[in-house]
C-alpha positions in Angstrom: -64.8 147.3 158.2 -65.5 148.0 161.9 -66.2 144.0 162.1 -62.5 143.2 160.6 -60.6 145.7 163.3 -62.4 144.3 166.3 -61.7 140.8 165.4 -57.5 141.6 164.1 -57.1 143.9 168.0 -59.1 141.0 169.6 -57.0 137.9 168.2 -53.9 139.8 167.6 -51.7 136.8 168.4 -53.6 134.1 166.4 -53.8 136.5 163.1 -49.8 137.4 163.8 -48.9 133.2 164.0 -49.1 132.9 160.3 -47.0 135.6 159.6 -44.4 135.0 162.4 -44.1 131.3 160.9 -43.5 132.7 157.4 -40.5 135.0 158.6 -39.3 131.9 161.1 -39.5 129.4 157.9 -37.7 131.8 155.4 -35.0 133.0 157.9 -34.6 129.5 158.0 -34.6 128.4 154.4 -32.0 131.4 154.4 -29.9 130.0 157.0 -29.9 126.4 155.5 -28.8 128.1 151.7 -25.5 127.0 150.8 -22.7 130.1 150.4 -23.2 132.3 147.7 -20.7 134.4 146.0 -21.3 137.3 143.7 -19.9 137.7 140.3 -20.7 140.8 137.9 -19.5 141.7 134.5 -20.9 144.9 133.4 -21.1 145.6 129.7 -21.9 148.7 127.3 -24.5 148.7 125.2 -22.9 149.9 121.5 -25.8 149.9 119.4 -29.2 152.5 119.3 -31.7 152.0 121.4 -35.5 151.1 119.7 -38.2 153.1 120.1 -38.8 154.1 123.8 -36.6 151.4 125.1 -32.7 152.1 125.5 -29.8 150.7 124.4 -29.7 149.2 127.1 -32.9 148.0 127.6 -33.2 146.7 124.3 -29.7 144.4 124.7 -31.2 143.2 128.7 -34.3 142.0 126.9 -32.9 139.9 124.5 -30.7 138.4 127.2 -33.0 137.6 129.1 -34.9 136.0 126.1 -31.5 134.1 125.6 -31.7 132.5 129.3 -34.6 131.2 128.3 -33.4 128.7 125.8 -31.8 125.6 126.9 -29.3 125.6 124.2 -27.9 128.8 125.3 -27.4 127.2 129.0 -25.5 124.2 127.8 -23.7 126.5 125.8 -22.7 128.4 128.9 -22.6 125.9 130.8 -19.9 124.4 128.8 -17.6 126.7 128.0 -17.9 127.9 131.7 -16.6 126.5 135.2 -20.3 125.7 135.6 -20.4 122.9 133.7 -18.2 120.6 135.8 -19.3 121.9 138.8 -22.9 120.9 138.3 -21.7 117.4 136.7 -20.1 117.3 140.5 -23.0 119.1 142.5 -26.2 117.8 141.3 -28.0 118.9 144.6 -27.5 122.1 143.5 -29.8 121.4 140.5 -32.5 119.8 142.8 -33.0 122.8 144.7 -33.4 124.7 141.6 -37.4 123.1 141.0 -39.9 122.2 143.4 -40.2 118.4 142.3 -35.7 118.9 142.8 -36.2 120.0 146.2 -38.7 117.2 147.6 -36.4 114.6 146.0 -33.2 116.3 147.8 -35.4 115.7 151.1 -36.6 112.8 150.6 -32.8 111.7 149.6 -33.9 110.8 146.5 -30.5 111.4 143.8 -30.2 111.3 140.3 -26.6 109.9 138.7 -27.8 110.5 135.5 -25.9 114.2 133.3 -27.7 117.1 134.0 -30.0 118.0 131.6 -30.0 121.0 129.4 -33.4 121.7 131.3 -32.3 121.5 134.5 -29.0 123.5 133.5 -31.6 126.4 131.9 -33.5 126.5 135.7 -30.5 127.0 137.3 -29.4 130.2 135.2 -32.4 131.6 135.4 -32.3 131.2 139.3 -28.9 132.3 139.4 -28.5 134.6 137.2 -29.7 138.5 137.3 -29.4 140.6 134.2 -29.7 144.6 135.2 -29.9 147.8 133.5 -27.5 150.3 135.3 -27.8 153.0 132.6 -29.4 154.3 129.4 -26.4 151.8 127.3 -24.8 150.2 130.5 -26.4 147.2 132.2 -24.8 144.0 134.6 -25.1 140.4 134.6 -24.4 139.0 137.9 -24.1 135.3 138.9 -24.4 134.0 142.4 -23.1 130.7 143.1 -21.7 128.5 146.0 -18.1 128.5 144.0 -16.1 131.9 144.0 -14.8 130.4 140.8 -17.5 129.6 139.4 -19.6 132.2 140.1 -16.9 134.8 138.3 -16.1 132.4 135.4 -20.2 131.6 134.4 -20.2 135.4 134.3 -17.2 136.1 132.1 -18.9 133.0 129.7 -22.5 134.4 130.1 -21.2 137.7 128.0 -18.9 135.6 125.9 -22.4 133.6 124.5 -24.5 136.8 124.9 -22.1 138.2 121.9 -21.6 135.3 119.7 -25.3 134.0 120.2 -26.7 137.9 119.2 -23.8 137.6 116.0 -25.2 134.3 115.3 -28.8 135.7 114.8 -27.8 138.5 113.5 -25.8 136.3 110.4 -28.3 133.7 110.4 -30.3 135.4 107.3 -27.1 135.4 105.1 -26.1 132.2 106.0 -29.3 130.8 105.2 -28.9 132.5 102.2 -25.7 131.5 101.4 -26.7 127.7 102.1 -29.4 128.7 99.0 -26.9 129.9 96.5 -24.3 127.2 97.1 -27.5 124.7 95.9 -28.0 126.6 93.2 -24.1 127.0 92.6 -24.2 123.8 92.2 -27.2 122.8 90.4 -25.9 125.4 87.6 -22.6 123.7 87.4 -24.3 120.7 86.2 -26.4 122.3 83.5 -23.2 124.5 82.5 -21.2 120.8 82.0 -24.0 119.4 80.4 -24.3 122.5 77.8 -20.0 122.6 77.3 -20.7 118.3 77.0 -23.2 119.0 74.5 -21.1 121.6 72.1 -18.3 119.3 72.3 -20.3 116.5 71.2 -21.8 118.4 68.5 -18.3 119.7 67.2 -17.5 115.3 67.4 -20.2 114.7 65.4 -19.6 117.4 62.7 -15.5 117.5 62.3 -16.0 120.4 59.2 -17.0 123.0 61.8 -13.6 122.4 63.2 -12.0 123.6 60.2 -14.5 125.6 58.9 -15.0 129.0 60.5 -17.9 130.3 58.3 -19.8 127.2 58.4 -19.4 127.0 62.0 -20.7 130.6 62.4 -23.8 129.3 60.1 -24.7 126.5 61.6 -27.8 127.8 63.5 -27.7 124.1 66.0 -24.3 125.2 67.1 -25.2 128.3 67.6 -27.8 127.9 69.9 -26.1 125.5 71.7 -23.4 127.8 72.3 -25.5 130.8 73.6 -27.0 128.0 76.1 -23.5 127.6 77.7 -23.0 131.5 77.5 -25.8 132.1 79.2 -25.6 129.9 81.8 -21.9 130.9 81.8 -22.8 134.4 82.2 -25.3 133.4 85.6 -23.0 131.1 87.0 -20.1 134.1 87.3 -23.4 136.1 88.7 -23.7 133.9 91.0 -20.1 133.2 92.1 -19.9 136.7 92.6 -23.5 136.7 95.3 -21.7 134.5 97.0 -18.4 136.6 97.7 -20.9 139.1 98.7 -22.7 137.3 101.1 -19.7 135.7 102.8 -18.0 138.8 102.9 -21.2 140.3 105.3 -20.9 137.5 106.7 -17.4 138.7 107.8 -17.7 141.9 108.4 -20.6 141.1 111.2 -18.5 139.1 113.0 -15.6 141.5 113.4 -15.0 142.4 117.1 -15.7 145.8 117.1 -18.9 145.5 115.4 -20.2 143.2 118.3 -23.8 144.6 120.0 -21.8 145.3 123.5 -18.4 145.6 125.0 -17.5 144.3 128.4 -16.6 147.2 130.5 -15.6 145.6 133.8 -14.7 142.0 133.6 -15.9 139.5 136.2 -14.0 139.3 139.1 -13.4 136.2 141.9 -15.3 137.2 144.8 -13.2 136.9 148.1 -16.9 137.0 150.4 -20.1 136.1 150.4 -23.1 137.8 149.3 -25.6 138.3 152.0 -28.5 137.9 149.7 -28.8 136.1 146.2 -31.4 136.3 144.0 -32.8 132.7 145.0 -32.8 133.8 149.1 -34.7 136.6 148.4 -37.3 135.0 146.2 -37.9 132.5 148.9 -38.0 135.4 151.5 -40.3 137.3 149.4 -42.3 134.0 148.9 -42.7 133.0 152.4 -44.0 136.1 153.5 -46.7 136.6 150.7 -47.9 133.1 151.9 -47.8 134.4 155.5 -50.1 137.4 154.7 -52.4 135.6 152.5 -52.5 133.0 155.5 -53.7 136.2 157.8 -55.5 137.5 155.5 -57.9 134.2 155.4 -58.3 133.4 158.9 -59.3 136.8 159.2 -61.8 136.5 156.7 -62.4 133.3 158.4 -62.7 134.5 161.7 -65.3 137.1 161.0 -67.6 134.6 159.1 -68.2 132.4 161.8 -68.1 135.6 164.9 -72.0 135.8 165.6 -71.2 138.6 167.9 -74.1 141.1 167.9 -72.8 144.5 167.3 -75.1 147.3 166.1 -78.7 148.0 167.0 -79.3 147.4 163.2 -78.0 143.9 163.1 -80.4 143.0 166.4 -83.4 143.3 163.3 -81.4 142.1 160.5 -80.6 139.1 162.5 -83.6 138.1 164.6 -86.5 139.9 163.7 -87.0 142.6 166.6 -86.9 146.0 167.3 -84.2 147.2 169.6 -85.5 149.4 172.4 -82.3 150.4 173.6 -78.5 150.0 173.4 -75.8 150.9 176.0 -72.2 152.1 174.8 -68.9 149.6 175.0 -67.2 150.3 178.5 -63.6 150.9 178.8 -63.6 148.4 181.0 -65.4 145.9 179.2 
């Protein structure tokens, strides 16, 4: 340990050049970031919370799981100012991934529609969902368009509600889409049973005008409890299907919706200072700056065959020390 402080007092300049480039390339890559305006919408969790986690908490993770999908960002995307302005900025996309950022240096474009990919990487880089309270939490958009930055937030909740009411419906549905097949496949057999008492009562004109026989005759008969029967299921089943459909309604009614908006989204008139991507690169660049340090002091005490102790005088070369003098102030 006594090595590593000698060496970081005695090349206190050459350890700190790492470092000072780190804060001199991310004060940079802060100064060359295109404005940024702040947009937040906070909403209110309605439902219970799960376990240990909060209402709130429990709604900020399945946002978050939401941003991860790229049919949730095309869906924001277009239904939001965001959409247009991305078809108009596709720089802004570049800078959002690594391989985006050479090709923006390099001046290398693309004229082709953003892709729901590229769309996805830029939420998640500009977007910042926060819990404020136990069923109160934020999402707040930073983007170079005051406009933009306050209507991606407004559609952000929008799509957070009808994508969680679209998941939470997607089991009836899917059973609904099941019933409606079988809906149909008993209408055929209840056609084919009427088809096949009419054609019996063609073929046998007496029963017609013959009560008694036609109570008798046991053919009839059973063809008549088929089409009861299957009567009797197909009315069953009409009435599933009410039943399902009706959930169906009552989920998506308003005020059954897993959050509220409490403070809408409004046009930011100034900057922010710092958006989510500025500080990840901030935070970035000076990680790299200490692990940078943190290697050439590593490297700088490997190759230091400074003689230090009296013990590393026989580690090193075999012979007894006989004496040692202590470091001078001066020295």
């Amino acid at each position: 340990m006594n090595r590593y402080l000698e060496i970081a007092f005695g090349h206190k300049r050459l350890l700190l050049a790492p470092l000072l480039a780190a804060l001199i390339a991310t004060t940079a890559y802060v100064w060359l970031q295109p404005a940024s305006y702040q947009a937040t919408t906070t909403l209110w969790a309605s439902g219970g919370g799960n376990g240990t986690q909060s209402a709130a908490q429990v709604q900020v993770d399945i946002a978050n799981q939401f941003l991860k999908t790229n049919s949730f960002a095309t869906a924001v995307a277009q239904n939001s100012p965001l959409g247009q302005y991305l078809d108009s900025h596709r720089s802004q996309l570049q800078s959002s991934s690594i391989t985006g950022s050479i090709d923006s240096l390099l001046g290398r474009g693309s004229d082709s529609k953003p892709s729901s990919e590229a769309i996805r990487q830029y939420l998640a880089a500009h977007v910042l969902v926060t819990i404020v309270g136990p069923s109160e939490f934020t999402v707040t958009v930073n983007s170079p368009a005051p406009d933009v930055a306050s209507g991606t937030a407004a559609a952000l909740a929008t799509q957070l509600v009808s994508a969680e009411v679209a998941a939470r419906i997607a089991p009836s549905e899917s059973q609904l889409a099941v019933y409606e097949t079988q809906l149909k496949d008993l209408q055929t057999q209840l056609d084919t049973d009427l088809a096949a008492v009419r054609n019996y009562l063609l073929a046998h004109p007496n029963l017609n005008t013959n009560p008694t026989a036609a109570a008798n005759d046991a053919h009839l008969s059973e063809l008549q409890a088929q089409a009861t029967v299957d009567r009797q299921n197909y009315l069953a089943l009409l009435g599933k299907i009410d039943q399902t459909e009706s959930d169906i309604q009552v989920a998506q009614q308003p005020q059954l919706a897993p959050f509220r908006v409490v403070d809408v989204a409004q046009t930011p008139s100034a900057q922010a200072f710092l958006g989510k991507q500025q500080l990840l690169g901030i935070g970035a660049g000076i990680l790299a700056g200490l692990a940078l340090m943190a290697a050439m002091g590593a490297l700088l005490a490997r190759i230091d065959t400074t003689i230090h102790t009296p013990d590393e005088v026989e580690r090193m070369l075999g012979l007894k020390a006989i004496g040692s003098a202590p470091l001078s102030a001066k020295a």
